[in-house]
Structures are given as C-alpha cells and as structure tokens.
KEVO-603585 format. One record per residue: residue in one letter; x, y, z of N, C-alpha, C in turn. Coordinates in pm, whole numbers, plus 50000, padded with zeros to 5 digits. Atoms other than C-alpha are relative to their C-alpha. Example, Ala and Ser with C-alpha at 12.3 -4.5 7.8 and 13.67 -1.06 7.14 Angstrom:
2
A500894988150000512304955050780500905012050000;S499184988149994513674989450714499235010950073;
# end
This chain:
271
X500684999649871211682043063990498495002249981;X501534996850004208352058763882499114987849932;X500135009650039207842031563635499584986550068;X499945012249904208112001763880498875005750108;X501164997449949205862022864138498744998249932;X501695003650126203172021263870499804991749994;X500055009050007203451991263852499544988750101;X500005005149835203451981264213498825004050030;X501264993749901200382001064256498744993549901;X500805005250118198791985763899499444982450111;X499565016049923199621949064120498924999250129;X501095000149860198021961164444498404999549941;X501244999050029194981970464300499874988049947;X500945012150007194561936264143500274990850106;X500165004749849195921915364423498985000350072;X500805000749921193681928064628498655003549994;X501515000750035190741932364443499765012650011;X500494989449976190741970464508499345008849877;X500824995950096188301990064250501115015249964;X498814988050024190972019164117498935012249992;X500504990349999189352054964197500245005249819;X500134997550128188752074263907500445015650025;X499854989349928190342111163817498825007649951;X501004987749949187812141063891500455013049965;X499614985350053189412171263829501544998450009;X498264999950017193272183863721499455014449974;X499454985850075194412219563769501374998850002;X498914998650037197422230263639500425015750094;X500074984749932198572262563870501754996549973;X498654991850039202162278863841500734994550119;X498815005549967203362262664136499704984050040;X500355017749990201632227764197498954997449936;X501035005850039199692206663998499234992950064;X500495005649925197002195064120498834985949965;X500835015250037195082155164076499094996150081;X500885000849901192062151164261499434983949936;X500585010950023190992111864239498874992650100;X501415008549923187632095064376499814986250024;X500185010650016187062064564491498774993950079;X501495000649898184142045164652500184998650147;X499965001249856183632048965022500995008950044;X498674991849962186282074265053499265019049968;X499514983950053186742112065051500735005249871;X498824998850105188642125564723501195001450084;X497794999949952192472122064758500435007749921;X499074995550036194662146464628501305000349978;X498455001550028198062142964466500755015949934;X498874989550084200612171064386500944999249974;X498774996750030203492176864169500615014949949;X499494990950047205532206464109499875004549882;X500354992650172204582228363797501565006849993;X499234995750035208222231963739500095008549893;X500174989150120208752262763541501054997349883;X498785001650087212122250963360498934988949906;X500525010550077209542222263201499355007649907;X501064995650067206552242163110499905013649879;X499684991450112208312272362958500514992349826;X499855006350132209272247062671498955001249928;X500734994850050207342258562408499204984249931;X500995009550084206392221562328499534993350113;X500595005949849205522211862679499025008650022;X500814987049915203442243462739498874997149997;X501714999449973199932231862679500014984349982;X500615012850032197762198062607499165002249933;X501424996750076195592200562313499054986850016;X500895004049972193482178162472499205003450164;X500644992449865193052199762788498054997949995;X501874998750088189162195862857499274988150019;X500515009250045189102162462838500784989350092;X498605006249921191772148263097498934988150110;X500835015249948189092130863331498834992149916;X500425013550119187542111763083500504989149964;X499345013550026190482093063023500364992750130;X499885003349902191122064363187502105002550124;X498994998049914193542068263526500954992549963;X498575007449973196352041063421500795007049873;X499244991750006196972064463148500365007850013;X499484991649952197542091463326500984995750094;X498945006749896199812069763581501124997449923;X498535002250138202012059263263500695011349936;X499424987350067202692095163182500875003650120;X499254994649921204542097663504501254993849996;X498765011350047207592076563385500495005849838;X499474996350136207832099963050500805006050029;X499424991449977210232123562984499635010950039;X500344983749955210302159163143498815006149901;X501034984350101206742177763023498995001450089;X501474997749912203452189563135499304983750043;X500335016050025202482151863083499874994750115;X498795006049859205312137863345498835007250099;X500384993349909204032163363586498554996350053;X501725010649931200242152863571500064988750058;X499955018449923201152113263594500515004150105;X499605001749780203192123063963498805004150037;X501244994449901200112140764068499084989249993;X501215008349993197942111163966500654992450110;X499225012749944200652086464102499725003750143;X499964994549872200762110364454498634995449990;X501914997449929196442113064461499584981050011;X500725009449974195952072664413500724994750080;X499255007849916198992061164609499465005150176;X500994997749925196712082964896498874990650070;X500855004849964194182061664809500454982250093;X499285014249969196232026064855500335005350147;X499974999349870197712039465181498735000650143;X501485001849835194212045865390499684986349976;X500425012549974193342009065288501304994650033;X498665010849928196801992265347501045008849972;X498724990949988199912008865509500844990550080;X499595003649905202271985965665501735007849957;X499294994349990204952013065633500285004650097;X500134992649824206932024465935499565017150002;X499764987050073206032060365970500835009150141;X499054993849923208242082466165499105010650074;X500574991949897206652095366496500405014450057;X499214988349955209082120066578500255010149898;X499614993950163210312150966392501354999649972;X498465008250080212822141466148501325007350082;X498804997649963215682165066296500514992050100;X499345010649880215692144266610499824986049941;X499965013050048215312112466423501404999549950;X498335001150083218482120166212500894999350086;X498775001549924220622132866479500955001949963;X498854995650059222572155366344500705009050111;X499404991849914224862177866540500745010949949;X499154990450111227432206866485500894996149903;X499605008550112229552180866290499634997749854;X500455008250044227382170166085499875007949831;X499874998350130227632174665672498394995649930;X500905002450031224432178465505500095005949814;X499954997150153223792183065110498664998449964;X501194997150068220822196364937499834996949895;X499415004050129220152186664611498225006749975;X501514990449972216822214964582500015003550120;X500624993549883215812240464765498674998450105;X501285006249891213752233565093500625008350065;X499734986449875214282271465267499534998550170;X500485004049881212452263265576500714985350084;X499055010449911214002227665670501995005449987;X498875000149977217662243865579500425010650103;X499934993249874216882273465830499954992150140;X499905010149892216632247266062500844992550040;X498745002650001219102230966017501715003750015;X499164992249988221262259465986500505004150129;X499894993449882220912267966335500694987350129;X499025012849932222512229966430501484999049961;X498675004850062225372226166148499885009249890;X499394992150104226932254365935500554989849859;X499075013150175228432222565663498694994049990;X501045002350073225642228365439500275002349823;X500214996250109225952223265090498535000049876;X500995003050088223292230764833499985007149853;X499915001250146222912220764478498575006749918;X501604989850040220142240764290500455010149843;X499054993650135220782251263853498755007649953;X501454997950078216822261163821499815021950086;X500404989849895216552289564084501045012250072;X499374993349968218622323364169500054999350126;X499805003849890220392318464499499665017250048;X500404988049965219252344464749501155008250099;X499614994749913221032368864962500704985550124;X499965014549913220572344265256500274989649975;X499775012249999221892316265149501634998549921;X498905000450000225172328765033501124997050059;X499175007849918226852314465355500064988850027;X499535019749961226612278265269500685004449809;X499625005750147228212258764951499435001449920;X500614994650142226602266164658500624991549844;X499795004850122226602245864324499154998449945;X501285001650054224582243564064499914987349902;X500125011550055225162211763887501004986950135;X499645013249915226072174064087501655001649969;X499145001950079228152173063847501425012150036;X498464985749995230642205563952500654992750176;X499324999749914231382186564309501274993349997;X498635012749955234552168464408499994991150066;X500645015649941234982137064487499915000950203;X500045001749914235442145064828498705009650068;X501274996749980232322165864831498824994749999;X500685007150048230382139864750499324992450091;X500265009649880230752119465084498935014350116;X500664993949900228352133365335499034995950068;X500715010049904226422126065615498744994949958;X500924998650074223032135365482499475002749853;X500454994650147221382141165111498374998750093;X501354996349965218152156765137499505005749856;X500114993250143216862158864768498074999350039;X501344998849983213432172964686499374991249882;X500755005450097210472157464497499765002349839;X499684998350178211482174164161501274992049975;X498965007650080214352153964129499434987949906;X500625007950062211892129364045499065004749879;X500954990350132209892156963808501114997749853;X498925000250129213302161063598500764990549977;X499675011950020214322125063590501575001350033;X498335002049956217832132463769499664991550150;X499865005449866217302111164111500714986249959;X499495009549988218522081763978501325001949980;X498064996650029221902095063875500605008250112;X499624996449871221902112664205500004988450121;X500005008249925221012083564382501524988950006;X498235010150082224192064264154501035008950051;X498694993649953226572089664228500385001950141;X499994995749854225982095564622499724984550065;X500055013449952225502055064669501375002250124;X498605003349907227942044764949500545008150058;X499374988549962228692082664996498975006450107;X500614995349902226172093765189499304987850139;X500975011249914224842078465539499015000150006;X501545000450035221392086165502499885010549898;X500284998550094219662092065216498085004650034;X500974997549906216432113365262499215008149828;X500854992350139213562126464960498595007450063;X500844994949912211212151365109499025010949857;X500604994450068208202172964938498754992449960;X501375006150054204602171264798499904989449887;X499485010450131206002155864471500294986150022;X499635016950012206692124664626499444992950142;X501155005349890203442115364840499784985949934;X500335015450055203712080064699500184982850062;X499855009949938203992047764818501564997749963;X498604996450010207832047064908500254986249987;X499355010049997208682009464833501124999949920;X498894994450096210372016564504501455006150040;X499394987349995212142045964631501054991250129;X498885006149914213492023364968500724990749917;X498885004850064214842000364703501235000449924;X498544993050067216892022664545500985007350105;X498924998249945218612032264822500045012450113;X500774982449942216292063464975499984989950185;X500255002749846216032058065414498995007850008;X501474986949938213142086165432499385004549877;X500744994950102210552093265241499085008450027;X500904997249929208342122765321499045011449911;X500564995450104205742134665124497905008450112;X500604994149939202312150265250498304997749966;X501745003850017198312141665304499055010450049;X500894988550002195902168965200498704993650074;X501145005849931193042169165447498605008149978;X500964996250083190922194165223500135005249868;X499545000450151191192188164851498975011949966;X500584986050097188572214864724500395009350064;X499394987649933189962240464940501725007149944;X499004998850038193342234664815500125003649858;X499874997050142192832230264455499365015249986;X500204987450032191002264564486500975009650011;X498414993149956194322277964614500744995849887;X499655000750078195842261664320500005002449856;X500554995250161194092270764006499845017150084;X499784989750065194212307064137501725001950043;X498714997350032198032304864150500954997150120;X499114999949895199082298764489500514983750040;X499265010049930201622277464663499554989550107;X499885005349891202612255064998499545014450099;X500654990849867202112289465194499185001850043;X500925001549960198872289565177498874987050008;X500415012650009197842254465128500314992350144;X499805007549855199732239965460499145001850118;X500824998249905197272252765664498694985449961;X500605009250023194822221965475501034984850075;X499785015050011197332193965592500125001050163;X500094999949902197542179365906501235001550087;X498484990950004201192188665964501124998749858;X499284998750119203872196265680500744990250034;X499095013349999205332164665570498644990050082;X500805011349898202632143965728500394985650013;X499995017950066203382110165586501454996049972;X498055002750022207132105265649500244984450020;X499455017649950208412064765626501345003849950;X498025008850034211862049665714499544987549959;X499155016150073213332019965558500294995450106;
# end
C-alpha cells in the first residue's frame, strides 16, 4: 500500500508538472513524529506518524547516525523509507508521505470528503458490531454510548480499567471465525506503521461491511488505501505547523496539538 502511494504521488508530481516541496525540519518526539515540508507559494505542510514505542525501543532502530543531516537529503528518499520494514526510518517516510500528500491535496483533491460526522454517516445503532484493531479511546466512548458489541484488538498497550467491558484481544490472530464478521473495522494509522494492515485488510475482506482507517498516521492521499478495500479514510490537516512541532519535540501528544487543527480528523474521504 505505502509503496504504490509513493508512487502515485512520485506520478502526480510529474504529470502535472508540480515542483516537489522540499523537507525543512524532522522532530522525532515520543509520541508523533513530526515532517514539516515547503513548497513554493504555499505555507509549510506538516505530516505525522506515530513514534511507536514497540519500534524505537529496538536497540537497532533507536537512533540515525545520520541525525543532523535529514533535510539535506533529497525528499523521494525519505518517501521510500516509508515502505521499509518497522524502524525509526518507516516512521519518518509516513510523516514525509502524510506532509507532501498535504501538499498534492491543496492543489488537486477530487476526493469525496465526508461533510457530516462519521457516526451519522455510518449509521450504526444498538445492533451494530464494531471491531477495533488500535486504540482510539475517544471515538470508542462514543460509540460506546450507541452499541455495547465492541470488540478491540490492541498487543502493544495495557488495557485500562475502562475498557474491560468490551472484547478484548490482543492478537487478529486469537479471534474466531465467527468473530471476524462484523459490521465495522475501525483500524488506526499504526497498522500501517507496523506493516500489519494488509493482513488485516486479507483476513476481514468480505467480513466486514465497512471498512474504516482513522488517525494522523494516515493523512495521505487515500487512493491506494480505497483500492485495497478501505471505505473511509480519515486522517488530519495541521493548520499551525511551528506551533505543533514545538509541542512535539518537547514531548507532547494529540491533546495538546488538536487545538492547531481545524477539527479532529479534518480530512475524512469515502470511496
């Protein structure tokens, strides 16, 4: 998937003659990385991916001995590192891939984008079977308060108190086949950090009725992602990059960053 986006976005830019921004600064913070890219006539764009901690504690992922030196090189290889395996690497290329696919969308978007907010778009009810595949605490309190048949999958992160009254698994791999079928999947933008979405996408084919990928991690141009089989894609457009990245290099999250976007999730397309 990431691969082919790169590719798609390598295409646009010559197609259409567009001059590829260049990157400007990269912090690395504890919970989002952050890719700030420039281009002419524009504002900087910002891309983020998750500083997954299960990656970076690997003692051979943990640094870049070429830290220092990251915007110097050019942007398509930092876009090709988002198609490697799980490392600090991976994690930069999504943040580049998120900050220029920014830039491609303000010049050409003919994506639908979803006016409404997603719960009433879905249309779920007390019926309705939903499956997590990552934690997203805030949309499952919400949810919670429509449809109790909530399962969520999550092997990185100690389940809390609160959340001991839904399903609980920590690998795909531990459900049953009849757990499998469900109305909704709602996986987050690290599935795409730790290279499991496509084997989630293979296993929940045909089983789920909508198919939904939400988070900062996957602010990208969703063509790819509707071809594999995704209905929603919703990812998010920072509307003050030095404000944020200062929130990010000294350590902080979405809690205090959402106040920069223009609502959480800004940039949601259906298929």
């Amino acid at each position: 998937i990431l691969e082919k986006t790169v590719e798609l976005i390598k295409k646009i830019y010559r197609i259409h003659k567009i001059i590829p921004p260049k990157v400007t600064k990269v912090v690395v913070g504890l919970g989002y990385t952050g890719v700030v890219v420039s281009a002419y006539a524009y504002e900087p764009f910002l891309g983020l991916a998750s500083t997954l901690p299960s990656i970076i504690s690997k003692t051979d992922c943990s640094k870049l001995n070429f830290a220092g030196e990251l915007t110097n090189r050019p942007i398509r290889e930092l876009l090709d590192w988002s198609y490697g395996t799980p490392s600090l690497k991976k994690i930069i290329g999504i943040a580049t891939l998120n900050g220029v696919s920014q830039h491609i969308l303000r010049i050409i978007n003919p994506y639908k984008k979803l006016e409404i907010d997603l719960l009433e778009y879905i249309k779920i009810n007390k019926n309705s079977t939903i499956t997590f595949i990552g934690l997203i605490k805030p949309l499952i309190r919400k949810i919670n308060r429509i449809t109790q048949n909530i399962m969520i999958v999550e092997n990185t992160i100690s389940f809390s108190p609160e959340l001991k009254q839904f399903k609980l698994k920590q690998n795909i791999n531990q459900l049953k086949s009849e757990e499998i079928s469900t109305d909704i999947l709602i996986c987050t933008g690290s599935t795409l950090i730790n290279n499991s979405l496509e084997s989630i996408l293979e296993k929940f084919k045909k089983k789920a009725q909508k198919i939904i990928i939400l988070g900062p991690s996957v602010s990208m141009i969703p063509d790819i992602l509707f071809d594999y089989g995704i209905d929603i894609v919703g990812g998010i457009e920072i509307l003050d990059s030095n404000a944020t990245m200062q929130i990010l290099q000294e350590g902080g999250g979405t809690k205090l960053f959402k106040k920069y976007l223009d609502n959480f999730l800004t940039s949601i397309y259906f298929n």
